[in-house]
Every structure is written in structure tokens, then in C-alpha cells.
N, C-alpha and C positions, 0 to 999 in steps of 0.2 A: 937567379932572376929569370923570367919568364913572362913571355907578352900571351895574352888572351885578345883574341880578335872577335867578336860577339856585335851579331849585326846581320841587318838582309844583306843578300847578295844579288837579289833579282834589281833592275835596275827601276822596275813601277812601283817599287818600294822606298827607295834613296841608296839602294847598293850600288854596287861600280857594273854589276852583271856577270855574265857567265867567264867571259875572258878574263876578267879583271881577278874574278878570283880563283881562277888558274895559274894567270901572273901570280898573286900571292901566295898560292902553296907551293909555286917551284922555287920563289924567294925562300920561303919560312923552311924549305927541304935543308935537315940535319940542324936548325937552330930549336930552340925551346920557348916552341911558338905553335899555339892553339888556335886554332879556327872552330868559332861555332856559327852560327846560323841564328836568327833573331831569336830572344825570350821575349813572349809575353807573358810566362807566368809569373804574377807577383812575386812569390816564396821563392820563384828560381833565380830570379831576379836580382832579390832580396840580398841572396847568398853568394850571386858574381858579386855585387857590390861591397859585400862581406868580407869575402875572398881578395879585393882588390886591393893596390897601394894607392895610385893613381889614375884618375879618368882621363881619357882623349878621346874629345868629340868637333875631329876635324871637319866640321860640315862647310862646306865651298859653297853650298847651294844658296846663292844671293835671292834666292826669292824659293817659297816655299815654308820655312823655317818662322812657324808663328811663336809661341808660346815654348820655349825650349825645355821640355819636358824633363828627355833624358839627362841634360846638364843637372838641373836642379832635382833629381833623385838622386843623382851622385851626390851631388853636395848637403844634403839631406841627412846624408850619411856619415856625413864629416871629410870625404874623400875629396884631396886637392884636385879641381877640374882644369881643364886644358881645354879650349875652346879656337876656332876661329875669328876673326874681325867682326864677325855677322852682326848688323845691326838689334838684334834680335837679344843678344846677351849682354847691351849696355845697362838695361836696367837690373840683370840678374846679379852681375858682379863684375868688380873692377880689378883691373889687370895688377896683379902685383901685389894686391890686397885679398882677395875674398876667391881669387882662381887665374889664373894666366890664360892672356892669347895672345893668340902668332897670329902674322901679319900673311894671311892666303892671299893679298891680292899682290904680295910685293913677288916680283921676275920668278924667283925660285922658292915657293913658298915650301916645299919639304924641304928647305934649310932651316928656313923660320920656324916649323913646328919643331926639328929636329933640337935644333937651341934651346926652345923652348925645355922640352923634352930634360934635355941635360941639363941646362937651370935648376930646374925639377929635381933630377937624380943626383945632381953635387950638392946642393944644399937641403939635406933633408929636414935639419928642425926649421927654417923659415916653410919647404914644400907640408911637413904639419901643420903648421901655426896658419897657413894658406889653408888647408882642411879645415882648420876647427872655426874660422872668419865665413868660410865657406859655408859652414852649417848656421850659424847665428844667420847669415846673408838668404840662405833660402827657409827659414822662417818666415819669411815676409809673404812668402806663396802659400803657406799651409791654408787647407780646409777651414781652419777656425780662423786666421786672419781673414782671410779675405773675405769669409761670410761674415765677419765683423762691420768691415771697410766697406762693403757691399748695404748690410744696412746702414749705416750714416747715409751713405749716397741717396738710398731710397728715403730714409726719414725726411734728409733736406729737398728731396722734388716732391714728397709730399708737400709738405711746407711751403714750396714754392707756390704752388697749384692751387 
């Protein structure tokens, strides 16, 4: 097993910044654990996602976090996501069901994700079955639904009007 860390690190980005990920290379020092630096390219992208078992997108940041992209390209893929409280991912998927989240606002929240985490890693055909609900769940965002949903909207304020 082996963690991939894939992410800015600059903190005008949403990283933790320069110290922060210095803390985590002397943590990750002699375990099998990867640090990369943000992908924007799709295809590279594509292929962390590929590559991956599971997603964690512990984002803390109670404001900022519209539209949760990177969640819902994970899940996309079929990969069981791991999310925060963030109001932001109640409409994308439900805890238990469609992707798990930990509770970031409770006392010691890297317990909460950590539980999480291990939920995850002991029960792998429910964390699958979590994946594959996960992908059915961000159909609902593709290109083609929502320019569907998007015309109804327009045809009925035509209509209105």
C-alpha cells in the first residue's frame, strides 16, 4: 500500500504552504508515500485517478469551496471519495452511500478523517460498492445532464415571459 499526496502546496492556491509541506516530507521520510505538486493536465490526471483505490479531499476551508470539482472527477471514475463536512458536498453525495465524510469541525478532526480512512481500508467490498454509487451519483453533473436540466430551465422562463 502506498499514499500519493497530489495537490498545491503554495497556500494562494488551497495548499498548507511552504512549512507545511516540509512537515510532510519529514513525516512521509522512510514510509511509501509520494508527494506531487498540483495536475492540471487532464490525461495526467486521468491516470492519478486511474492509478488510484481511494480519494481524500480533506478540504477544511468553510468558505471558498463552490462547485467541488475535484470530488466529483474522482467519483466519476468510480473511486470511493472521502470528503470533509463542507456544505458544498451535500448535494454531490451522501455519507455512507455514494462517498464518506468526517466530521473536520469536531475537537480532533484528523481522528475523524483517520476512522474514516480505516472504515475505508477494513471493509473493501462495501468502500467498492461506495465507488461504483459514487459514479451513478456524479452523473448527475456531466456536460450532457446538466445542458439538458439547463434547457428545461430556459424553455419554462421562456414560457413564463
Amino acid at each position: 500500500m502506498r499514499l500519493s499526496v497530489v495537490g498545491p502546496s503554495d497556500a494562494s492556491q488551497g495548499g498548507g504552504g511552504k512549512s507545511f509541506l516540509r512537515e510532510l516530507r519529514t513525516l512521509a521520510e522512510g514510509l511509501p508515500v509520494s508527494i506531487f505538486g498540483a495536475e492540471y493536465d487532464v490525461a495526467k490526471l486521468a491516470a492519478i485517478y486511474q492509478d488510484a483505490d481511494i480519494f481524500c479531499y480533506p478540504s477544511m476551508a468553510e468558505r471558498g469551496e463552490a462547485l467541488p470539482v475535484a470530488p466529483l472527477e474522482a467519483m466519476s471514475t468510480g473511486l470511493p471519495v472521502i470528503v470533509s463536512a463542507l456544505d458544498c458536498y451535500r448535494d454531490v453525495l451522501t455519507d455512507g452511500l455514494s462517498g464518506l465524510v468526517f466530521d473536520h469541525r469536531r475537537l480532533e478532526p484528523r481522528k475523524a478523517l483517520a476512522e474514516k480512512l480505516r472504515a475505508a481500508l477494513s471493509n473493501w467490498p462495501r468502500t467498492l460498492e461506495i465507488g461504483r454509487l459514487a459514479h451513478r451519483a456524479a452523473q448527475r453533473f456531466s456536460f450532457a445532464h446538466v445542458a439538458d436540466e439547463l434547457l428545461v430551465e430556459f424553455a419554462e422562463l421562456a414560457r413564463a415571459a
